[in-house]
ZAMARGU-4260 file (C-alpha; in steps of 0.2 Angstrom, whole numbers, plus 5000, padded with zeros to 4 digits):
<rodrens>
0) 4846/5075/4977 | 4852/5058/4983 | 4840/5054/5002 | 4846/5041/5012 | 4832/5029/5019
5) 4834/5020/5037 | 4822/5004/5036 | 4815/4998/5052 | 4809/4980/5053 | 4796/4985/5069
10) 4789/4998/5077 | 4781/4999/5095 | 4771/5012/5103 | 4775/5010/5123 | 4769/5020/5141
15) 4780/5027/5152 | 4783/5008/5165 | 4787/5001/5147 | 4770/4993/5144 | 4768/4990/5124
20) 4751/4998/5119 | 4753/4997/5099 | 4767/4985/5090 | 4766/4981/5071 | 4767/4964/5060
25) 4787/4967/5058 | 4789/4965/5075 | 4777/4953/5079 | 4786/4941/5066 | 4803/4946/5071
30) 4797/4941/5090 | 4786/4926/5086 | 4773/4934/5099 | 4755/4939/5091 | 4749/4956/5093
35) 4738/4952/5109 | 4753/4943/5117 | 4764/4959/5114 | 4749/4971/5120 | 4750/4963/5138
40) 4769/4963/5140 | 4780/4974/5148 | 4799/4979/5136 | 4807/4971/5151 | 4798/4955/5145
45) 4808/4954/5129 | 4826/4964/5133 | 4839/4952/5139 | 4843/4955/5157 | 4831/4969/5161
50) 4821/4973/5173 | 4807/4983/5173 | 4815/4997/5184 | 4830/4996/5170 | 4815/4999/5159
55) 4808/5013/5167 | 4826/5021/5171 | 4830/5021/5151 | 4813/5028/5148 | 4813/5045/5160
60) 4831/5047/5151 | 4824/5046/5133 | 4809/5059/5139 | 4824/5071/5145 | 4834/5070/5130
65) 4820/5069/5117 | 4827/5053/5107 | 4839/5040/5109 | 4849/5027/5099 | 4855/5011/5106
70) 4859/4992/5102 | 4849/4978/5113 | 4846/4960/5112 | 4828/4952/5113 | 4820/4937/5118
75) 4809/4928/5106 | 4794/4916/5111 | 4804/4899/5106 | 4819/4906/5118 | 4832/4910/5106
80) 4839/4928/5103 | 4840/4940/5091 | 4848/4958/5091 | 4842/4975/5087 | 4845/4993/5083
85) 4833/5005/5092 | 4831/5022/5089 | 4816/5032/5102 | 4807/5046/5101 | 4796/5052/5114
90) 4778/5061/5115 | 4773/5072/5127 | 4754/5067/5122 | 4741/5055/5131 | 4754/5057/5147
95) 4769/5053/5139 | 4773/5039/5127 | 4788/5031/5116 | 4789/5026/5100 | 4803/5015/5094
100) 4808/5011/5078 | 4816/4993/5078 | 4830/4985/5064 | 4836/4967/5067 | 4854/4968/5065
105) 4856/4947/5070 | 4863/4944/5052 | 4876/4960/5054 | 4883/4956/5071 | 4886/4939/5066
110) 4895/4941/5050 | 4905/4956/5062 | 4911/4941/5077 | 4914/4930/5060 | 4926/4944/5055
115) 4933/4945/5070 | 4936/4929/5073 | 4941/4926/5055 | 4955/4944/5060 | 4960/4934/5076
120) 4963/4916/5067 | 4975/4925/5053 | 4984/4936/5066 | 4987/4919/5077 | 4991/4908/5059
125) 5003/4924/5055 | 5011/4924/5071 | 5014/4904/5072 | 5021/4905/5053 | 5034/4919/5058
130) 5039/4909/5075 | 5040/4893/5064 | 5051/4897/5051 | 5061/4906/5066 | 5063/4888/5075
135) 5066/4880/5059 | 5080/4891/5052 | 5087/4889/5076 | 5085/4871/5070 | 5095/4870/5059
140) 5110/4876/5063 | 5109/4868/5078 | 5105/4852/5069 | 5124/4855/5060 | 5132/4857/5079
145) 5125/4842/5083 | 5131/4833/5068 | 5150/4839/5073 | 5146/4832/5093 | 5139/4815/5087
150) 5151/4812/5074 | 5167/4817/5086 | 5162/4807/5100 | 5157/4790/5089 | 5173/4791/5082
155) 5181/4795/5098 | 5174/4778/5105 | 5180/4769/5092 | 5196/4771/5095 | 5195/4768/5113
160) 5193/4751/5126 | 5178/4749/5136 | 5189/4749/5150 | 5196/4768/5146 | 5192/4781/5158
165) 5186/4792/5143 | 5172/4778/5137 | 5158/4784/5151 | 5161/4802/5148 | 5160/4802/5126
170) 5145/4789/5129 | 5136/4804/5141 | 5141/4816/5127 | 5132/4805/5114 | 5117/4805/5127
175) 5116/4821/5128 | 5117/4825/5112 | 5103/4813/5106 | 5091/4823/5119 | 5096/4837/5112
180) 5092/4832/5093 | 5076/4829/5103 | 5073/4846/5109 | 5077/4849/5090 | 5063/4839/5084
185) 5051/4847/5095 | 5053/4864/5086 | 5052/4857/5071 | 5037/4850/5077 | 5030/4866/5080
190) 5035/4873/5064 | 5026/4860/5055 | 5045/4856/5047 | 5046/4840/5056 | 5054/4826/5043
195) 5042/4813/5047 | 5035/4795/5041 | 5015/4793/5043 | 5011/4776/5045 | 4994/4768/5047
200) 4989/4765/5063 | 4976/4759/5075 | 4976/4771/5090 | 4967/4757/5101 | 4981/4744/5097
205) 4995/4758/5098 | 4989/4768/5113 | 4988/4753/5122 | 5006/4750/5118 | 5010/4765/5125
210) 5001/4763/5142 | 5014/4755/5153 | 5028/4770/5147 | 5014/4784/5150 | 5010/4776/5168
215) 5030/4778/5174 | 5028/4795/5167 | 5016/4799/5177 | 5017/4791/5194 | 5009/4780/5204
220) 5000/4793/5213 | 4988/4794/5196 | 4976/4782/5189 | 4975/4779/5173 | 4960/4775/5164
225) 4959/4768/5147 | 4943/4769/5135 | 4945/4761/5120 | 4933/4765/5107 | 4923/4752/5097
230) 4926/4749/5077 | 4938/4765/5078 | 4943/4770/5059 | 4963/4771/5057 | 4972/4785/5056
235) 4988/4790/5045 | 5003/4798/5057 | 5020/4796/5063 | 5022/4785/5078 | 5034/4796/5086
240) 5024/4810/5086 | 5009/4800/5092 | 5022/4797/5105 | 5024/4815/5108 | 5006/4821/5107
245) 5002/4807/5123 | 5018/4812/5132 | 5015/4831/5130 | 4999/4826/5136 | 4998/4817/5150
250) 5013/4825/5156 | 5004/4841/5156 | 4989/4832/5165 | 4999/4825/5178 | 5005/4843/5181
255) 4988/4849/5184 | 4986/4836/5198 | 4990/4838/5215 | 4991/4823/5225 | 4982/4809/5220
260) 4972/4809/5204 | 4965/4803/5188 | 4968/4804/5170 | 4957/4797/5158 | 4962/4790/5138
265) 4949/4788/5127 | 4946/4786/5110 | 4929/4788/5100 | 4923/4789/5079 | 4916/4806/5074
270) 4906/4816/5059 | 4911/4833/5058 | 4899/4842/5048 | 4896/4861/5040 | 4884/4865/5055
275) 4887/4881/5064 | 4898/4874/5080 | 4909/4863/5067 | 4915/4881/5056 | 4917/4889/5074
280) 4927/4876/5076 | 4939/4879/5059 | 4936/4860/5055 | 4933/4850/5038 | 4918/4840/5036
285) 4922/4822/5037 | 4925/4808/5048 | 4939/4808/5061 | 4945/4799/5076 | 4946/4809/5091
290) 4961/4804/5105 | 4954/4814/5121 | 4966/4815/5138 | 4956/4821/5152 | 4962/4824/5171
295) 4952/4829/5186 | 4964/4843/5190 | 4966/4859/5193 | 4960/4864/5176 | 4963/4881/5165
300) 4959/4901/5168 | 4949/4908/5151 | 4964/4921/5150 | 4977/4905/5149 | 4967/4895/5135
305) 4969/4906/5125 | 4988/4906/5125 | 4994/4887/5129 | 4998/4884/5109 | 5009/4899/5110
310) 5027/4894/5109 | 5037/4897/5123 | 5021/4902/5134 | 5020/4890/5150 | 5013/4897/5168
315) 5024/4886/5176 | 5039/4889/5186 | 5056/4892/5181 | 5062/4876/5176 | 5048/4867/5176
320) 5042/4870/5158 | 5048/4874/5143 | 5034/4883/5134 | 5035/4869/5119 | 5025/4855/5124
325) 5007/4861/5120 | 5017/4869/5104 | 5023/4854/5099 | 5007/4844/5099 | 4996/4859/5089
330) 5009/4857/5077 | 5010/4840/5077 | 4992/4840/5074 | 4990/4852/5062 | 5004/4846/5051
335) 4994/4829/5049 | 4976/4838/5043 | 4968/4837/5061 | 4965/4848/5076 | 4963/4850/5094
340) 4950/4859/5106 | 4951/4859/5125 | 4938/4861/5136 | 4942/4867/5156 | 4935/4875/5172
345) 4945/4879/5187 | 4945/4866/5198 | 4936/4854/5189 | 4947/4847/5176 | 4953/4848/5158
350) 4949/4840/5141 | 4960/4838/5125 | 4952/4831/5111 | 4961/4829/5096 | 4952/4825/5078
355) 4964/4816/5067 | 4955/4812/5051 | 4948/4793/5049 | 4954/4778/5034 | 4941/4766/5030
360) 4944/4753/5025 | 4962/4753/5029 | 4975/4742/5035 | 4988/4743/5048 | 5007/4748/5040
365) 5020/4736/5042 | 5040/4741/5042 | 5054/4732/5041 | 5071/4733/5052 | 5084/4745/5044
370) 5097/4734/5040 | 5113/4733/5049 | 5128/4748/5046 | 5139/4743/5032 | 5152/4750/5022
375) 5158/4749/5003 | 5173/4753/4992 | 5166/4764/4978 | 5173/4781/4978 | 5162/4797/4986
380) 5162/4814/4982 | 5159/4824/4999 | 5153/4843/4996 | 5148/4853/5013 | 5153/4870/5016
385) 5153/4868/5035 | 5172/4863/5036 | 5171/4853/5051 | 5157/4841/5045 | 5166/4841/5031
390) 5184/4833/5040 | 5170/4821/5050 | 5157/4816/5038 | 5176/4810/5028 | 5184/4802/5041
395) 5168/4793/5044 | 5165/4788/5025 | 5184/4783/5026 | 5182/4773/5040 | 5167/4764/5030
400) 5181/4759/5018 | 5177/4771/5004 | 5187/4784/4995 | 5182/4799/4997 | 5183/4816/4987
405) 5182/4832/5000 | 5175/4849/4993 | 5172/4865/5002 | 5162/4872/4988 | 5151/4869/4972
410) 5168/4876/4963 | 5180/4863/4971 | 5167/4848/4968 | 5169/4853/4949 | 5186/4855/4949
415) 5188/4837/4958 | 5173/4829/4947 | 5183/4835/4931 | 5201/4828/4937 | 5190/4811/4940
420) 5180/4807/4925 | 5169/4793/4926 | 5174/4788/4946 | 5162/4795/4953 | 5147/4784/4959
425) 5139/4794/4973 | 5137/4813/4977 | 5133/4818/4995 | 5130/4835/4997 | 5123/4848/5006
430) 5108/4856/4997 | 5109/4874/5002 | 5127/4881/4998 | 5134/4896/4993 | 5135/4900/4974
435) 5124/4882/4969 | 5114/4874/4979 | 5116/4853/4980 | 5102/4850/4966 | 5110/4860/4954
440) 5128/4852/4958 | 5121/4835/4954 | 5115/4842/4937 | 5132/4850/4933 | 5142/4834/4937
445) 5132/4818/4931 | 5137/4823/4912 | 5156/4818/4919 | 5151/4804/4930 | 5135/4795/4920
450) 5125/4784/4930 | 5131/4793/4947 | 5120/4794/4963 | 5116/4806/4975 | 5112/4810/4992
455) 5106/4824/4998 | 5108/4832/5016 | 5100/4845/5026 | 5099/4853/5045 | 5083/4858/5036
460) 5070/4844/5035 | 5064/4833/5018 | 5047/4843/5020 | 5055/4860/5018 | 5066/4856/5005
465) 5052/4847/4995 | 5042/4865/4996 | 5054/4874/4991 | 5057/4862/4977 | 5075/4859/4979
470) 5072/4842/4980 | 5058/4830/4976 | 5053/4815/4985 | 5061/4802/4973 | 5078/4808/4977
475) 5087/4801/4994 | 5089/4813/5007 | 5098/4813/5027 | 5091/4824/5039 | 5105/4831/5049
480) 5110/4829/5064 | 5114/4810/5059 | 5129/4800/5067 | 5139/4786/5060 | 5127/4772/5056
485) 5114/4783/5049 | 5123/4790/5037 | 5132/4772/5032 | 5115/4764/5028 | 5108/4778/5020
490) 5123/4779/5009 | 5122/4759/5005 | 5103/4761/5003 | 5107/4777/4992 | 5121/4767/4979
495) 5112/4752/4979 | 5093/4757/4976 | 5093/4775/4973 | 5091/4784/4955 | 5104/4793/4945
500) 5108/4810/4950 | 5099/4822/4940
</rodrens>
């Protein structure tokens, strides 16, 4: 016969006002009272938030029904909380009495919110993933469009004066097009797909670089307050997308301002540890540098925060936001091993912090200027199935002064390769194609062509195509949308330095 046991922790023995005339050593130990502490207490002394006549209320319902079973939270003697699992019984003798039998189900509760949140973190990681590969896969199509609209128009204003009517409208047509590739970066952004080059930097000296931009992109109207903090560790991150997290930023503080008002930038060394607030927090132990944008405006509802790194989510009017800004800088942030919290009350203001992790000991990055567009004569073989960047990206190789071999198809780049054996000196090719994708080409065609190069493009970013192992990160790569000069020094960069294909 198989008997299943409920063990209590304590048991009390209690009047009908609540008044504790019997508890045992469980309890006492569980509460950090004594025995002669608990003996002149009322329940309402130890349950969170009752009062006596709660007390008495619960206990003339208990003496109606006979028993009763309910979940409370007590007080111990230090101040800290603990919760239980009750169950009552009442006695009619000596007046009436209850006896309760008392579990501490602390431990249980908290590995249920750990769950929960645990639940809550996955659905949200989930939903991110599913929205991210959604904007990189928009991203990429779109990144092929823009490719056709920069190319046309650069080639168009080549063969055009100055003076020519046309020359302002193809220039507003590049414009536009560069604010677009923009918008294109920002999803990418989010998506964590973002092709980027992290750099070491020193958010003191680089912030302060930034100050007199973010100050005309935020008005006079606002103060800007800059606190610099001492001895600050370096940090490893793209510079445009520090660019983007203090835009997003302070754009969204200045938003939250009406009138005059004041943003604060501060900067400040941290130790994030494996103490209880750090796992809440879903952060690694370690030492970061933490970039924190505060404004004294009219700061966030509960129901809002937890939404604003939602993509596409904005409370502002129509055509005042675009729902990506906040998106942006969480993926921005997560893509580089850090994170962000905000802290805000209605009325009273808002806090982002973000925790980029710290370099000891490091030294700031140095880069030198790409050099200048310039052309060669060796003969290129030009695979893309989009037709259209295929006509441009020749006319543009062309125009370079190199020969050019156009194919539509991994079939029609073998059928040229064979009819020029040995001609070949770079391959630039789309990596995802119908039938063979752009690695595989290269493979195929080198034993025709040794010591052949290749350059690899992409409306997909470096970073995908490096997961997916398509490509890997000795290989030359051009992220799409590119107009005529990046793609003539990647192509010099690519014949001159790069590795043989394959």
């Amino acid at each position: 016969m198989n008997v299943t046991v409920q063990y209590f922790n304590g048991i009390w023995l209690s009047d009908m006002q609540g008044g504790l005339i019997e508890v045992n050593d469980s309890y006492c130990r569980m509460s950090g009272y004594s025995q002669q502490e608990l003996l002149s207490m009322n329940i309402s002394d130890l349950e969170v938030n009752k009062s006596t006549e709660d007390i008495t209320g619960r206990i003339q319902q208990i003496k109606e029904q006979g028993t009763q079973h309910f979940e409370s939270r007590h007080i111990r003697k230090d101040g800290t909380f603990f919760d239980i699992e009750v169950n009552v019984q009442y006695r009619s003798t000596h007046g009436g009495q209850c006896v309760a039998f008392i579990h501490d189900i602390t431990e249980r509760n908290r590995a249920a919110e750990e769950k929960n949140r645990l639940e809550s973190s996955l659905h949200q990681a989930q939903k991110m993933e599913s929205v991210g590969r959604l904007a990189g896969g928009v991203a990429h199509d779109f990144n092929n469009m823009l490719t056709i609209i920069m190319i046309n128009a650069q080639l168009a204003l080549m063969k055009i004066d100055h003076s020519h009517p046309l020359h302002n409208h193809l220039e507003e047509i590049l414009h536009a097009a560069d604010r677009s590739a923009e918008i294109t970066k920002q999803l990418l952004a989010f998506s964590r797909q973002q092709a980027i080059e992290p750099r070491i930097l020193d958010l003191n000296d680089t912030v302060s670089g930034m100050l007199k931009m973010l100050r005309r992109l935020i008005g006079e109207d606002i103060d800007v307050i800059w606190k610099p903090g001492i001895e600050l560790l370096k940090v490893k991150i793209d510079p445009s997308q520090l660019d983007q997290i203090m835009a997003n930023l302070c754009v969204n503080a200045r938003d939250a301002i009406s009138g005059i008002g004041r943003i604060a930038i501060q900067t400040e060394n941290v130790i994030c540890g494996d103490n209880e607030w750090d796992s809440q927090f879903d952060i690694s132990p370690g030492r970061y540098v933490v970039l924190a944008v505060s404004d004294n405006g009219s700061g966030i509802p509960k129901d809002v925060i937890t939404h604003i790194f939602e993509p596409f989510y904005t409370t502002k009017e129509a055509g005042k936001g675009t729902g990506l800004g906040l998106a942006t800088v969480f993926g921005i942030v997560q893509q580089n091993g850090g994170q962000i919290k905000v802290y805000s009350e209605p009325e009273k203001g808002t806090t982002f912090r973000v925790y980029l992790p710290g370099i000891e000991g490091a030294t700031n990055d140095t880069r030198r200027e790409k050099p200048a567009p310039v052309g060669g004569n060796e003969t290129i073989l030009l695979v893309e199935d989009e037709k259209v960047v295929l006509h441009l990206g020749a006319a543009m190789l062309t125009q370079l002064g190199y020969t050019v071999l156009s194919a539509n198809s991994p079939e029609q780049a073998r059928q040229l390769a064979d009819e020029n054996p040995g001609r070949i000196r770079l391959l630039v090719t789309d990596i995802i194609m119908p039938g063979m994708n752009g690695c595989d080409l290269s493979h195929v065609l080198l034993p025709h062509n040794p010591g052949m190069k290749c350059l690899f493009m992409s409306g997909y970013t470096a970073d995908v195509m490096f997961e997916r192992g398509s490509v890997d990160s000795t290989m030359h790569f051009l992220q799409k949308p590119f107009n005529m000069d990046s793609l003539s020094i990647k192509i010099r960069e690519t014949l001159d330095n790069g590795p043989e294909a394959g």
